[in-house]
C-alpha positions as CSV (number, residue, x, y, z in Angstrom):
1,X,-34.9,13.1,-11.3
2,X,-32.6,16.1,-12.7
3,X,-35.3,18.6,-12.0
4,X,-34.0,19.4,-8.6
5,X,-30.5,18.9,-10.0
6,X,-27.5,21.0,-7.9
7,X,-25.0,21.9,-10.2
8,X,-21.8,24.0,-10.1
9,X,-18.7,25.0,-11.6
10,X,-16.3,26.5,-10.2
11,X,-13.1,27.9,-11.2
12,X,-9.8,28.0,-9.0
13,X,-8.6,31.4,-8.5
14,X,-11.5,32.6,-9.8
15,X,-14.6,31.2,-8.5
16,X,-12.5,30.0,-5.1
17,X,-8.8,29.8,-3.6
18,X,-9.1,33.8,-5.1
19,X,-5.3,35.0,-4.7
20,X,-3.9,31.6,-4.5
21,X,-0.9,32.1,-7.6
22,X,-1.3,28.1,-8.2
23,X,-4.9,27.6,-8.3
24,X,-4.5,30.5,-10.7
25,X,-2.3,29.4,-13.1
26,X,-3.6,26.0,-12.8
27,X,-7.1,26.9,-13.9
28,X,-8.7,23.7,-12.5
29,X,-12.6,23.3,-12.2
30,X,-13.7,21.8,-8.6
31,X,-17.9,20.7,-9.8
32,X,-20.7,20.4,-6.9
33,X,-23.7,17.9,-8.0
34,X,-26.5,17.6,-5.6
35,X,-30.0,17.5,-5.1
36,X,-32.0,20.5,-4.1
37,X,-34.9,18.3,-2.6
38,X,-32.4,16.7,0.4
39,X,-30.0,19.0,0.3
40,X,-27.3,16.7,-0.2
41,X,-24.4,17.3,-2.6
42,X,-21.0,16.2,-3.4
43,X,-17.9,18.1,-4.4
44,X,-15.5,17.0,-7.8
45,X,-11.5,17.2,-7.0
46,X,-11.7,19.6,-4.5
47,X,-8.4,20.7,-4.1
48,X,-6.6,24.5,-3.3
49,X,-9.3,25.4,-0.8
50,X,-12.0,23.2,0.5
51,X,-13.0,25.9,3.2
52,X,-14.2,27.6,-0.1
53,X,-15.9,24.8,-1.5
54,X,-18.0,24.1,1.9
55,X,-18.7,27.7,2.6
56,X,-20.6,27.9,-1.5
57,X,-22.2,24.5,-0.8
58,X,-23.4,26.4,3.1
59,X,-24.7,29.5,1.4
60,X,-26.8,27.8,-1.1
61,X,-28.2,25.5,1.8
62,X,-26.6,22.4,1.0
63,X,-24.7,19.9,2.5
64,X,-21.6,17.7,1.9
65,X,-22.1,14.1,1.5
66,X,-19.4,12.6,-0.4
67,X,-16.0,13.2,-3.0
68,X,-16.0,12.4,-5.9
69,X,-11.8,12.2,-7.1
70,X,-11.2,12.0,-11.1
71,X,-7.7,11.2,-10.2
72,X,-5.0,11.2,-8.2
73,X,-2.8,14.3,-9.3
74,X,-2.8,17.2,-6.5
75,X,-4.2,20.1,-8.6
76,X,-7.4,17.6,-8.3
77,X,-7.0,15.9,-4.7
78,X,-4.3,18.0,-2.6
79,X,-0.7,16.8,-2.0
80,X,3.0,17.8,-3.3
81,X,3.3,19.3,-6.8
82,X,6.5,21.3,-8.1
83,X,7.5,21.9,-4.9
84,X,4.3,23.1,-3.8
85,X,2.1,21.8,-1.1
86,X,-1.7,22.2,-1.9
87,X,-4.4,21.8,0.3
88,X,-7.3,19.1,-0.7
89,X,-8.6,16.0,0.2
90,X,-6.9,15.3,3.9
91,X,-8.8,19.1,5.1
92,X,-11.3,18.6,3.8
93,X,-12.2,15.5,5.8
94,X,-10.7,17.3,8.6
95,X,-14.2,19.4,8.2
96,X,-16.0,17.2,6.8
97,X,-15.8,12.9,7.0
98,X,-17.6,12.0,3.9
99,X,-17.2,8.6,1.4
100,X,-14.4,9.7,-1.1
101,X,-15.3,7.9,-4.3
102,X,-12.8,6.8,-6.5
103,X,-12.1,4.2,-9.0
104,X,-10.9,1.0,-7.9
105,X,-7.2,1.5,-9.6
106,X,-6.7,5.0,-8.3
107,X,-6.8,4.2,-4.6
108,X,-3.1,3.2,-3.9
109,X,-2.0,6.8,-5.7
110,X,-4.6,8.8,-3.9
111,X,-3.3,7.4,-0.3
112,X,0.2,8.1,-1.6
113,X,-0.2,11.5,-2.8
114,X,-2.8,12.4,-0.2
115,X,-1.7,10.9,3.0
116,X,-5.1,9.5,3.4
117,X,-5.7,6.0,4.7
118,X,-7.2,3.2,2.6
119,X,-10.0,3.0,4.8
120,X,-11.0,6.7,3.9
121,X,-12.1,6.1,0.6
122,X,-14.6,4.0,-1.3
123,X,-13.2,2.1,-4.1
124,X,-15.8,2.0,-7.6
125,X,-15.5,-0.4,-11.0
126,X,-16.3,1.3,-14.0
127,X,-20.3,1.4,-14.2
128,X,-21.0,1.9,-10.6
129,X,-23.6,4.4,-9.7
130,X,-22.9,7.1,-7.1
131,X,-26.5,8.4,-5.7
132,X,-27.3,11.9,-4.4
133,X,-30.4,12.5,-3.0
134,X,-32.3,10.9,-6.1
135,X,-29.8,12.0,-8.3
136,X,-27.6,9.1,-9.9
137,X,-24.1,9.4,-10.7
138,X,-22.4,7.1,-13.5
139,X,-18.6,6.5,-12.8
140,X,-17.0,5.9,-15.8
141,X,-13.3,4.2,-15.5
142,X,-11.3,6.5,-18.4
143,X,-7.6,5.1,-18.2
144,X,-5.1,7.0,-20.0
145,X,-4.0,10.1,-18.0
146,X,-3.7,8.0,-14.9
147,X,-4.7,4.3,-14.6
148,X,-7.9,5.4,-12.4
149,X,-9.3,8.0,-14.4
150,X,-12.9,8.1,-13.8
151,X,-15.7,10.4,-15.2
152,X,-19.0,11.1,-13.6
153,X,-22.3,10.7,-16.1
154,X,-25.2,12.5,-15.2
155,X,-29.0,13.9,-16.7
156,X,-30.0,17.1,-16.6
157,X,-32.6,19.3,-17.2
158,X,-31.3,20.0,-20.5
159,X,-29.9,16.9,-21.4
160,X,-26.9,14.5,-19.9
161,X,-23.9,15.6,-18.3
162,X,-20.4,14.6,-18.4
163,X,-17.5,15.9,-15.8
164,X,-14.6,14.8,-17.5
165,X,-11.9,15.6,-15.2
166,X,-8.2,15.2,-17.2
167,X,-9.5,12.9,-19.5
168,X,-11.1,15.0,-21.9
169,X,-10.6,18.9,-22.4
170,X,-12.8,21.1,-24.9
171,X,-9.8,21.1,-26.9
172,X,-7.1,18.4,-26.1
173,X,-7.0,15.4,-23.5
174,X,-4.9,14.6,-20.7
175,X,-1.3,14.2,-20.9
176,X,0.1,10.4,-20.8
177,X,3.4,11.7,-20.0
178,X,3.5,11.4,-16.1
179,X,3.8,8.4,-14.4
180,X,0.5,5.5,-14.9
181,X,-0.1,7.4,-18.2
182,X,-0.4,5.1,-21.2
183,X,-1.3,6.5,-24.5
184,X,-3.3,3.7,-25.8
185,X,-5.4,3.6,-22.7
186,X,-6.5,7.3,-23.2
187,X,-7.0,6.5,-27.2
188,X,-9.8,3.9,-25.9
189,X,-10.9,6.0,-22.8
190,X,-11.6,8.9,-25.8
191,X,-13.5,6.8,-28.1
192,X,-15.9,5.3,-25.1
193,X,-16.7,8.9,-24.3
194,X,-17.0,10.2,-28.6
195,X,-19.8,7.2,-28.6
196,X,-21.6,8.5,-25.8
197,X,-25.6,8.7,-26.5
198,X,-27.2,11.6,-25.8
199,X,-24.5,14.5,-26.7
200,X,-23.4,15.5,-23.1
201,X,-22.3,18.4,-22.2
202,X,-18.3,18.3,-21.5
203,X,-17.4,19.8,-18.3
204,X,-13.4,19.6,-18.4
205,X,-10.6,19.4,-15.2
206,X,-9.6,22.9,-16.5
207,X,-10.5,25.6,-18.8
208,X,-7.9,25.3,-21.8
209,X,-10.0,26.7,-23.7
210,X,-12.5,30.0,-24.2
211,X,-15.7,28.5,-23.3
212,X,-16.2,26.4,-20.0
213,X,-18.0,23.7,-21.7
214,X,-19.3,22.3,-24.6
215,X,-21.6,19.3,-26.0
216,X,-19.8,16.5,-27.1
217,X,-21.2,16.9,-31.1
218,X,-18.9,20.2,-31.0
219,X,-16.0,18.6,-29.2
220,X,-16.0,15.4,-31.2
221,X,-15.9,18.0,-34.5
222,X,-13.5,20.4,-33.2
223,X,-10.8,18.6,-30.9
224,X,-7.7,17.3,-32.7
225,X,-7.7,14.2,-30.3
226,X,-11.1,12.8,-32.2
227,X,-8.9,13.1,-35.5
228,X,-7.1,10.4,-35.6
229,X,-8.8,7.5,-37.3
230,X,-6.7,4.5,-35.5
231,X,-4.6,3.6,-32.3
232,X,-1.5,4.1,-34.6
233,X,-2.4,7.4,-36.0
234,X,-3.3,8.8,-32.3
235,X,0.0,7.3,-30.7
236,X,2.0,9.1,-33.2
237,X,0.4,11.9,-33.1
238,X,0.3,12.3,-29.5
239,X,2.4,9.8,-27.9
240,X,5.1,11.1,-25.3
């Protein structure tokens, strides 16, 4: 099934939103998974400029199908942020009604910070399996940075997947700092993904780091967050 996998990553201010000073400095990844047989794909947190994220999707001869949200925060979804108001989410629908898949505790925030209705979105449990074309999309429920987190498991050709949104960087993890965050949660969220079979790759929210991704073997060796032996030692360590 991941022979005829669709997969892209795409870098704001960079790869799209180009001249935008806040997708710049935000360096977020927006991630479109489809399936080259149907032509169907969907698009990961597309926030900044969804115009850009429809017209890639057009010009390799796909189609949009569904969202997939990691989280609520605008960078990721659209909505107010330092005094900034960033495009996402509500445009996009404008352009394109589609399913926006998120986890289950996320929809209240998203509708808050979005302006969306409940009604627009498609509320998953941890486990549930998005499906694109005959590709199959785990949503895993990674609570920490917000209490929705989710991550999206998938095979490729050269092994598993992982887009881990804010939960997980290459180097790092998501901040527990803003409001839902709970530095416990993200302790458990992180060792759920280090025990992962498989060694996916890890395709972060943003590039905080040199390389764009990385399989989990290295980031498990390599990211301070996976050095902590206990709940206690983490909290300390990176408690707000």
């Amino acid at each position: 099934m991941s022979e005829g996998l669709y997969f892209r990553q795409l870098l704001s201010g960079t790869d799209f939103a180009v001249g935008d000073p806040v997708a710049t400095q935000m360096v977020n990844f927006s991630y479109l998974i489809g399936d080259r047989a149907t032509g169907e794909a969907v698009v990961v947190d597309p926030a900044y400029s969804p115009d850009d994220l429809l017209a890639t999707l057009d010009a390799d001869g796909m189609r949009l199908t569904g969202v997939l949200a990691t989280h609520h925060h605008p960078d990721h979804v659209g909505g107010s942020m330092m005094g900034f108001d960033l495009v996402g989410l509500a445009e996009l629908l404008g352009e394109a009604p589609v399913p926006v898949h998120v986890q289950r505790e996320e929809s209240d925030w998203v509708t808050r910070i979005t302006g969306l209705s409940a009604t627009d979105l498609t509320p998953h449990d941890h486990d549930d399996v998005v499906q694109v074309g005959s590709i199959p999309i785990r949503l895993l429920h990674t609570p920490g940075h917000t209490p929705g987190s989710q991550c999206f498991l998938l095979d490729g050709p050269e092994g598993p997947r992982l887009v881990a949104g804010d939960t997980l960087f290459l180097q790092g993890c998501g901040r527990t700092d803003f409001p839902g965050g709970d530095v416990d949660a993200i302790y458990r969220s992180l060792q759920h993904l280090a025990g992962l079979p498989g060694n996916p790759t890890i395709y972060p929210g943003h590039r905080y780091s040199d390389a764009p991704s990385a399989p989990l073997d290295d980031v498990r060796r390599t990211n301070m967050v996976f050095r902590a032996t206990s709940a206690e030692q983490f909290r300390a360590a990176f408690g707000n």
